[in-house]
C-alpha positions as CSV (number, residue, x, y, z in Angstrom):
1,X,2.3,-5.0,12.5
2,X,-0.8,-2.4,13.1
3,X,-3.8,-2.1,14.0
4,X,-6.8,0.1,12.9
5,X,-9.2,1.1,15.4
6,X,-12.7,3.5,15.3
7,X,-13.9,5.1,18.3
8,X,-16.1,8.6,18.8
9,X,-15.6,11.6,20.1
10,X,-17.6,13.0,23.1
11,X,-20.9,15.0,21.5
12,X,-21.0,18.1,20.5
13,X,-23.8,20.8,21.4
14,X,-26.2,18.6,18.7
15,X,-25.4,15.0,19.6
16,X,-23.4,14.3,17.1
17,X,-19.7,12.2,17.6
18,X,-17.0,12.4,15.3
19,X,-15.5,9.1,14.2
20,X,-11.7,8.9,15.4
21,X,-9.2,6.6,13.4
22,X,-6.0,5.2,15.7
23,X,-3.4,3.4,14.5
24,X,-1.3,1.4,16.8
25,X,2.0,-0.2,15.9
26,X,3.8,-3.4,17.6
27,X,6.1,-0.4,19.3
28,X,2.4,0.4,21.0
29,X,2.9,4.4,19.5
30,X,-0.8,5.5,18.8
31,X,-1.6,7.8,15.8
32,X,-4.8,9.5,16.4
33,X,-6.8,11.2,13.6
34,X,-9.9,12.7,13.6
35,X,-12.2,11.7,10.3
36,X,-15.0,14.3,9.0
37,X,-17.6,11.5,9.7
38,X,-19.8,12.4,11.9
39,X,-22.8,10.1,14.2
40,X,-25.3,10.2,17.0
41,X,-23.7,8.4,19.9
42,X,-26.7,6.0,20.5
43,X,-26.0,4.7,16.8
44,X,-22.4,3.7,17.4
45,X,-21.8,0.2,18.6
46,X,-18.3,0.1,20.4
47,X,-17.4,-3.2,20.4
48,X,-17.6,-3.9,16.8
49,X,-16.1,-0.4,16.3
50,X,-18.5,0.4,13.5
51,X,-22.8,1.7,13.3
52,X,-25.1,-0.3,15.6
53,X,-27.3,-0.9,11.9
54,X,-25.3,-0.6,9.1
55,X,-28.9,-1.7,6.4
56,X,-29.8,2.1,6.9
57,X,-28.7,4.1,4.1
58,X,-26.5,7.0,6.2
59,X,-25.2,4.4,8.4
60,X,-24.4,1.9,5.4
61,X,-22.5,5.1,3.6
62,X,-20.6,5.5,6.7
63,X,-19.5,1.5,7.2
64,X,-18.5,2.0,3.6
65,X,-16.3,4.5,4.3
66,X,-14.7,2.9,7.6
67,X,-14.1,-0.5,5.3
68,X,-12.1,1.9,2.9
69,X,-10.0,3.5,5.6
70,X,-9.0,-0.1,6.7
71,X,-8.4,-1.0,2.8
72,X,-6.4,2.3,2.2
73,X,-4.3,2.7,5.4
74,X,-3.5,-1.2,5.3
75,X,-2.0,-0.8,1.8
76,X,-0.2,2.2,2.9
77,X,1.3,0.8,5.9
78,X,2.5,-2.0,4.1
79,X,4.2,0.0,1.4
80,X,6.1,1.9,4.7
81,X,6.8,-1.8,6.1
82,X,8.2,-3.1,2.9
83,X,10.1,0.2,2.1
84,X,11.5,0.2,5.6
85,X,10.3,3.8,5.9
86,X,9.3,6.4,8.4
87,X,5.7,6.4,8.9
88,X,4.3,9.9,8.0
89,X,1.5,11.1,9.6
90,X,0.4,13.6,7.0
91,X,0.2,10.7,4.6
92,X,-2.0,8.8,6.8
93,X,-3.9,12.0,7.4
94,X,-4.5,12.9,3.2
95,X,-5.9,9.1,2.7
96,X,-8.1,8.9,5.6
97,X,-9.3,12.6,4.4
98,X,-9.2,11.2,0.7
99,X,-11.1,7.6,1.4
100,X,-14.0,9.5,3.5
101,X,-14.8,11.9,-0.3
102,X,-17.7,10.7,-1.7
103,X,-16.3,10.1,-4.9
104,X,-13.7,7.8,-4.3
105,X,-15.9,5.4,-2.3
106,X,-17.3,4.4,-6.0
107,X,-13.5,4.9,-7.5
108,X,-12.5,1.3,-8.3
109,X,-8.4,0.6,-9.2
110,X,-7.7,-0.9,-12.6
111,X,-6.5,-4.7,-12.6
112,X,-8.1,-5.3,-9.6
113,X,-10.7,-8.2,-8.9
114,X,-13.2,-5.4,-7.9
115,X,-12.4,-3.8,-11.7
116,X,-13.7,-7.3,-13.5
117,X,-16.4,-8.0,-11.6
118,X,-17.7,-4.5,-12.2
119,X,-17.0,-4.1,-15.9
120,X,-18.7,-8.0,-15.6
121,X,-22.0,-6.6,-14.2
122,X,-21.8,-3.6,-16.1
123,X,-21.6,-5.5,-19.5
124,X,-24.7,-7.8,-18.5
125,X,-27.1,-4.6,-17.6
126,X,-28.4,-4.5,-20.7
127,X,-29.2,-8.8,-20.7
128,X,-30.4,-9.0,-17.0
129,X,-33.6,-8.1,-14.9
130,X,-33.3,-5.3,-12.3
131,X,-33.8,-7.5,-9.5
132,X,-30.7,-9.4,-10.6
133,X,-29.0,-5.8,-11.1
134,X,-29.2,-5.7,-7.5
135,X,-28.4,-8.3,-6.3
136,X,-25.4,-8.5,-8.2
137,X,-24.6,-4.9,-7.0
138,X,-25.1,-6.4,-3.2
139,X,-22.2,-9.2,-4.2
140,X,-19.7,-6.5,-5.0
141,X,-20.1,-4.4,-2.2
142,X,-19.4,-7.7,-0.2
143,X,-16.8,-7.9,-2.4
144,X,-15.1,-4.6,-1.5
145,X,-15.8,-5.5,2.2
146,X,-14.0,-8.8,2.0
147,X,-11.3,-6.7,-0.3
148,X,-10.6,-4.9,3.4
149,X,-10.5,-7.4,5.1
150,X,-8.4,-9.7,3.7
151,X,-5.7,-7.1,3.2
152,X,-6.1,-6.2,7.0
153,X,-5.1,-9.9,7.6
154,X,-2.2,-9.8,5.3
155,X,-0.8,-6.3,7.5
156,X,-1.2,-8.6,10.6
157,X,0.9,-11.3,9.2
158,X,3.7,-9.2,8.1
């Protein structure tokens, strides 16, 4: 059993925080890693561990990013639960690196739910209005939100 917390960083000479990933196990041992994300301090809400308003566009990329962390790190904990391995850090430290690219926060795995419903909204561009475009566009990314957290629920109930 882990959990997946965000904090910041103190500010540097600009104002900007650095977004910190630690991972606790059941054994309370804390790995610590430091994410390339960066935000103002005053943007940062601490209790929900995530951007104080997440409808901006920079903050909304950034949420984006921290849901796929969760996603990522959940899946590969679990694989080191279920294998009855070592954790390795350097592992933990290439997906968090590899989740925060921009071009994997669009990457979407084969077989998956997220894969249908895309290829289903991508089929019907051509049949629907933009305004429906958009908002079906909204229901995935709730999608891919849910998608994080209902596999941080299944690492907790391992």
């Amino acid at each position: 059993m882990f959990t997946i917390n965000f904090s910041i960083s103190s500010p540097d000479s600009v104002g900007y925080s650095q977004i910190i990933t630690t991972i606790t196990s059941q054994k309370k041992q804390d790995y610590t890693f430091y994410t390339p994300l960066r935000i103002i301090k005053n943007d940062w809400n601490i209790e929900k561990q995530r951007p104080n308003n997440i409808y901006t566009k920079k903050h909304k990329l950034i949420y984006s990013f921290l849901n796929k962390i969760k996603i990522e790190v959940s899946a590969l904990l679990h694989e080191y639960h279920t294998k009855k391995e070592k954790i390795c850090t350097q592992k933990l430290k290439e997906c968090i690196k590899k989740c925060t690219a921009i071009k994997y926060i669009h990457s979407i795995k084969k077989n998956s739910f997220l894969y249908f419903v895309n290829l289903y909204i991508e089929s019907r561009t051509h049949l629907i209005t933009h305004s429906t475009y958009k908002r079906y566009m909204v229901f995935l990314r709730m999608f891919r939100v849910f998608e994080g957290y209902s596999k941080n629920i299944l690492t907790y109930l391992i």
